[in-house]
Steps between C-alpha positions, in 0.01 A plus 500: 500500500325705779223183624331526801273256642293550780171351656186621326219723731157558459574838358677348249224265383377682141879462426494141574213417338616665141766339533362160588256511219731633240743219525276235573353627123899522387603144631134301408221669286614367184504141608177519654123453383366901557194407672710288756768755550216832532345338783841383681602897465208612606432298815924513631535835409290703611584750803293301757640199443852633520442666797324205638823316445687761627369484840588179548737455734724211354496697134778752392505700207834597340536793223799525331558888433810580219512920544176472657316380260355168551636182295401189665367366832484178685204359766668219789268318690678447857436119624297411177511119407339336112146545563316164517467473108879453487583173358876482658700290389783511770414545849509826636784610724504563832461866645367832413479598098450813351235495151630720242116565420570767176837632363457722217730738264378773288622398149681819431684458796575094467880388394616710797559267785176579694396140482795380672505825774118385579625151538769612730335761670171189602754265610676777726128576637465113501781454788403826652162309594654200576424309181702227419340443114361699236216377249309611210306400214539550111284456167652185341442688146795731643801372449741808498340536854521160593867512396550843680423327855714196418790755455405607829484188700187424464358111448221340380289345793140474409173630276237679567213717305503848435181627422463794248154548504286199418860358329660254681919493456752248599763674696845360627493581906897562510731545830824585646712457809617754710882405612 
């Protein structure tokens, strides 16, 4: 398999944002109300707001490219903690973490080990920044996801709301150590 992952630019961002839309639609339209889910796409992906996220300085983009094409991508927040909605239930641990804000595959491309090379490619950027802990946070109605990230380390900690449009969901915040 011929995968190549590599930072996203602002050249790239019309790639990015297909992507992002398409399989936020793959992973979530059908278990949302439409009204709810049009105005979350709308607002978080349009180019603005991508680029506006872009230029922050703590945010990365990822994009996974299989024979250049792209298949997935991944957003880290460097030094991001559980904003103050968190409800943790464990106390946080010391030192710097790294938010895995967004990790998405393209359906057609899923079943291929890109999860697990996204995992292991944000913990290897993790250390590079001097992160000693990665986080993230997932739907509870996910399970396969949910169970993904335990087969990757990852623990339950804490709860927090996502908000697709005016819909509030109950998300597991999840983290792992960096050894």
């Amino acid at each position: 398999m011929n995968i190549h992952i590599r930072r996203a630019e602002l050249n790239d961002l019309p790639i990015l944002r297909d992507l992002a839309e398409r399989t936020f639609r793959e992973a979530w339209q059908a278990q949302n109300h439409p009204e709810h889910f049009e105005d979350y796409c709308r607002e978080h992906f349009a180019l603005e707001r991508l680029a506006a996220e872009m230029a922050q300085p703590e945010a990365e983009f990822h994009l996974v490219l299989w024979d250049y094409t792209p298949a997935a991508y991944m957003k880290l927040n460097i030094g991001q903690l559980p904003g103050a909605s968190a409800n943790i239930e464990q106390p946080l641990w010391p030192g710097k973490p790294v938010q895995i804000e967004r990790i998405y595959v393209d359906a057609s491309w899923q079943g291929q080990g890109i999860g697990e090379r996204l995992l292991a490619f944000a913990e290897a950027r993790a250390r590079q920044v001097g992160a000693n802990w990665l986080w993230l946070s997932v739907w509870k109605e996910a399970p396969r996801a949910v169970r993904f990230y335990e087969k990757n380390g990852f623990h339950i900690f804490g709860t927090e709301i996502f908000w697709v449009g005016a819909d509030p969901q109950p998300d597991w915040i999840m983290r792992k150590p960096l050894l």
